[in-house]
C-alpha positions as CSV (number, residue, x, y, z in Angstrom):
1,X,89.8,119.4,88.0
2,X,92.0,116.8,88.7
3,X,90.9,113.2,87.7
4,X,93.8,111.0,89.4
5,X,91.4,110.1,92.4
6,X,88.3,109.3,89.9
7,X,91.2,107.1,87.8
8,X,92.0,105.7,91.5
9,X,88.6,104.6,92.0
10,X,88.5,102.6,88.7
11,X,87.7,105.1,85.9
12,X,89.7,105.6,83.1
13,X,90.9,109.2,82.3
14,X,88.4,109.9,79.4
15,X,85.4,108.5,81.9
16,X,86.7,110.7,84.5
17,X,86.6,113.6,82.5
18,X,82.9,112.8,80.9
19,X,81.8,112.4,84.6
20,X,83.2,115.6,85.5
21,X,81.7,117.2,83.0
22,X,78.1,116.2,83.6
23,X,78.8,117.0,87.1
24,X,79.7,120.7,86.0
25,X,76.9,120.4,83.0
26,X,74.0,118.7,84.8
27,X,71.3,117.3,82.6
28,X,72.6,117.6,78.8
29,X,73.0,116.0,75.3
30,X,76.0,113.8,74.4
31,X,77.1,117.1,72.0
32,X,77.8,119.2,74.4
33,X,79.4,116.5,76.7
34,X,81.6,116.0,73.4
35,X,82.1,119.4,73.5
36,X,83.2,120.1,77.0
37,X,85.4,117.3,77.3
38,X,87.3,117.7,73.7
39,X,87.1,114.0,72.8
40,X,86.0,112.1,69.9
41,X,82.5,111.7,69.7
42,X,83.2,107.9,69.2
43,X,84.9,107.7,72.3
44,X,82.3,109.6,74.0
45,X,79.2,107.7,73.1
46,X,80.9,104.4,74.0
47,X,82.3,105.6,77.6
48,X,78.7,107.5,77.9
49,X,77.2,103.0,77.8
50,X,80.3,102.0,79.7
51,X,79.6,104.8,82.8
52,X,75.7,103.8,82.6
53,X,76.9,100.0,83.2
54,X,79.1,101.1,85.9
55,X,75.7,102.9,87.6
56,X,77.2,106.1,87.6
57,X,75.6,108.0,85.3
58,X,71.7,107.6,83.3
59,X,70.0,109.3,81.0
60,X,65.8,110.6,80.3
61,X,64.5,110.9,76.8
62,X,63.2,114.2,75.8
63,X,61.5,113.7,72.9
64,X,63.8,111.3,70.9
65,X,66.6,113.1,72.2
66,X,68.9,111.5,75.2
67,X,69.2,113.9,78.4
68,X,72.5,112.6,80.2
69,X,73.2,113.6,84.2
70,X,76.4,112.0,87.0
71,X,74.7,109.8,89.5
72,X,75.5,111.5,93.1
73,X,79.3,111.3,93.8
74,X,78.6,109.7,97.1
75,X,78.2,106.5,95.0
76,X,81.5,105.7,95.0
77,X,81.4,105.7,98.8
78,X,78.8,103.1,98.5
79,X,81.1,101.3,95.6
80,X,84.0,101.1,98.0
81,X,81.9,99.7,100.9
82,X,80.3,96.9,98.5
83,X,84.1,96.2,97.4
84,X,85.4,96.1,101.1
85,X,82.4,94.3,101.9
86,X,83.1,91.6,99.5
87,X,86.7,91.6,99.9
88,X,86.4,91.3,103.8
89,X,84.0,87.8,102.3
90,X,87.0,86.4,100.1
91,X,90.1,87.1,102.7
92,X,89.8,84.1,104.8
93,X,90.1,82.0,102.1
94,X,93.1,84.6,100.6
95,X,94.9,84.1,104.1
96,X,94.6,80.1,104.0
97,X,96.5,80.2,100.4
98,X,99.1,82.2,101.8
99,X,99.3,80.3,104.8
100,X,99.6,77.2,102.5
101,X,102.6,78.8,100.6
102,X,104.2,80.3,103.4
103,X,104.7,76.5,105.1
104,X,107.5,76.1,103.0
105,X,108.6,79.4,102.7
106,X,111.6,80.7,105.3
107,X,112.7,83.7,104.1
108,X,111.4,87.3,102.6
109,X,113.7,90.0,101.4
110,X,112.5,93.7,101.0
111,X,114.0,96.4,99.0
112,X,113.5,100.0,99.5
113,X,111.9,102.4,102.5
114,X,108.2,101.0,101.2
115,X,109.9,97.5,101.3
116,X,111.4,98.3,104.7
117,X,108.0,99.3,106.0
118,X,106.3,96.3,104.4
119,X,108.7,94.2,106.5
120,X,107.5,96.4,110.0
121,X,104.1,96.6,109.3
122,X,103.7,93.0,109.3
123,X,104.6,92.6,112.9
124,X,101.3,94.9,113.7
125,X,99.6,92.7,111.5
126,X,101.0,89.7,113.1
127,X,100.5,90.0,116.5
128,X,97.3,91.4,118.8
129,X,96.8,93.2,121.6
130,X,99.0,92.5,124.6
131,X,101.7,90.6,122.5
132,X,105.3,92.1,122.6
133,X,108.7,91.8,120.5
134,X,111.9,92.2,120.9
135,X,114.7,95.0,118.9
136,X,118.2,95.4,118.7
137,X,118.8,98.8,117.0
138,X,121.3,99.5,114.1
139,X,124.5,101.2,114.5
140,X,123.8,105.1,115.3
141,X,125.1,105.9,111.9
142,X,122.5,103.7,110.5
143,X,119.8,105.4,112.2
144,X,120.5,109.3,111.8
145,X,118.2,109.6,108.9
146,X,115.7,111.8,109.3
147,X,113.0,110.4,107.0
148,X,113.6,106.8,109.1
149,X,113.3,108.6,112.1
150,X,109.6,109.9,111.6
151,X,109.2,106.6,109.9
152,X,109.5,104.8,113.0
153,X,107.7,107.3,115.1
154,X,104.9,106.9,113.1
155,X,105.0,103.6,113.1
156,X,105.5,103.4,117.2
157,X,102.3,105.1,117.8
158,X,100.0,103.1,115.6
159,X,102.0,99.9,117.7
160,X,101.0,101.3,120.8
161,X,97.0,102.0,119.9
162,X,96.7,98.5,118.9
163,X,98.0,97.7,122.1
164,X,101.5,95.8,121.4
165,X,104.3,96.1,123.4
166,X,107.8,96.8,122.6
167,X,111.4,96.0,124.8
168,X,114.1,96.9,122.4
169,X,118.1,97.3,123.1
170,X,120.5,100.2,121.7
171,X,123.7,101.5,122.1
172,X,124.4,104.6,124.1
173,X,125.6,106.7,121.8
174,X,121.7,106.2,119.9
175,X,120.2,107.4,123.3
176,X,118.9,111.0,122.2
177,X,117.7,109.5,118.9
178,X,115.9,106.5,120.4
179,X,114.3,108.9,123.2
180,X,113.3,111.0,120.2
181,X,111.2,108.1,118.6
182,X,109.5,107.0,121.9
183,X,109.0,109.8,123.5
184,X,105.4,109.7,125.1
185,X,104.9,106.7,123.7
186,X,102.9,103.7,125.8
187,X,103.9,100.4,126.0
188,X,107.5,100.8,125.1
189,X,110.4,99.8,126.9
190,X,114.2,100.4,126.2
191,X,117.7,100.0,127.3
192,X,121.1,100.5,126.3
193,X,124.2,98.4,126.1
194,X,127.8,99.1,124.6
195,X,128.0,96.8,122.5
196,X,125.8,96.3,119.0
197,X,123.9,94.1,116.4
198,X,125.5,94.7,113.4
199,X,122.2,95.5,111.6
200,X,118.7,96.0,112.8
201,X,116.9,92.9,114.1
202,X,113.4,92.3,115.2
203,X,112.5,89.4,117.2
204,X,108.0,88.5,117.2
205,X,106.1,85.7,116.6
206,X,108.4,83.0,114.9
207,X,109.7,85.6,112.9
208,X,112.7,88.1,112.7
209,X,113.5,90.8,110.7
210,X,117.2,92.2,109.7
211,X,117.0,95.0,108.3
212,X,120.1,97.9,106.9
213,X,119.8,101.2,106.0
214,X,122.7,101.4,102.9
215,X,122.5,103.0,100.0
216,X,119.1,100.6,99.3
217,X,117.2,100.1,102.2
218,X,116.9,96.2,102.6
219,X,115.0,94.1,105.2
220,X,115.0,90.0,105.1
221,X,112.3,89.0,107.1
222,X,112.8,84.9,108.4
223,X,109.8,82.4,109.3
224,X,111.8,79.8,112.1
225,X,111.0,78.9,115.4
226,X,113.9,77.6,116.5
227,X,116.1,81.2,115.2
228,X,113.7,83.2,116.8
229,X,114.0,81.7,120.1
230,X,117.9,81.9,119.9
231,X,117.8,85.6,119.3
232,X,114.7,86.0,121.9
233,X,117.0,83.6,124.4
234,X,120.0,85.9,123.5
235,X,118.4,89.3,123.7
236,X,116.5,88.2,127.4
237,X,120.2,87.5,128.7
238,X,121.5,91.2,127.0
239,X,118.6,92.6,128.9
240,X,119.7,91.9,132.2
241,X,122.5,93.5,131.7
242,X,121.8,96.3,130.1
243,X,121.2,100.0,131.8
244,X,118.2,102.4,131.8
């Protein structure tokens, strides 16, 4: 079986392994635990204390001889919960560092499609329901990937159930792509004009995004008040102008 997901939860391969195997074994000595899992019996006895400390396995005595068994699986589930529990206590305080850092920090650059989405996924994070932003799209050229396509889908329908609305400009010629991507979706308003932004932009909060699609995705993501009102001033004025 597979251990990535155990590993994922905090185990190391070789107490993955052991834990699978008393899973699969059910009550039984550290031989044939040693025996199922091909490792060292060194390594075995000392993961056998480290999986007891971590609560997920114990042991009975029969006679003078140690009977191990795997605590139920759903203990992770009730690992995770303690963890998200206690993590959920600590944020506040995580936030209010940030927030301390972030006073003199103006700009963020992102590399790659994970960095791109980083860059996006702050604006859900940013703003609540009833809040909008603003878009210019990218060139058409720079849009006609496929993978950011359903990237953006995606992300336009987790916008929408949290309830944030969206006005965004693009150029004609992008109209079949951009219907594409918003197609059914609430909350979501578009237009189209002739001319273009260079690059992507994103206008919410006190924040903007410019983002490119090149060879290395890249987004630059910039904390000003007085920019972001420019662009918002700037796109509200291409708005009126624009068509349906």
């Amino acid at each position: 079986m597979d251990t990535s997901i155990l590993e994922d939860m905090g185990l190391s391969n070789a107490e993955a392994r052991i834990y699978l195997a008393l899973l699969e074994l059910g009550s039984t000595t550290s031989g044939k635990i040693i025996y199922k899992t091909k490792l060292q019996s060194s390594t075995v006895y000392h993961l056998l204390g480290s999986l007891m400390e971590k609560g997920l396995i114990s042991y009975v005595l029969k006679g003078k001889t140690k009977y191990f068994q795997a605590e139920d699986p759903e203990i992770f589930l009730s690992n995770l919960e303690d963890k998200k529990r206690k993590f959920a206590e600590l944020l506040p305080s995580l936030k209010e560092k940030q927030l301390m850092a972030n006073q003199t920090q103006t700009a963020k650059v992102y590399e790659g499609i994970n960095g791109l989405k980083t860059a996006f996924y702050d604006i859900l994070t940013t703003l609540k329901k009833g809040d909008a932003y603003y878009f210019f799209t990218a060139p058409k050229k720079k849009l006609f990937y496929e993978n950011l396509v359903i990237f953006f889908r995606s992300y336009h329908l987790k916008r929408a159930e949290k309830g944030i609305k969206v006005k965004g400009l693009t150029t004609i010629e992008s109209k079949e792509i951009i219907r594409d991507i918003f197609k059914g979706i609430k909350l979501s308003e578009v237009k189209f004009i002739n001319d273009f932004a260079p690059t992507g932009v994103v206008i919410y909060a006190n924040k903007l995004i410019t983002w490119d699609w090149d060879e290395v995705p890249t987004a630059i993501v910039i904390e000003s008040k007085p920019i972001t009102d420019s662009y918002k001033k700037f796109f509200e004025s291409k708005w009126k102008t624009a068509t349906i």
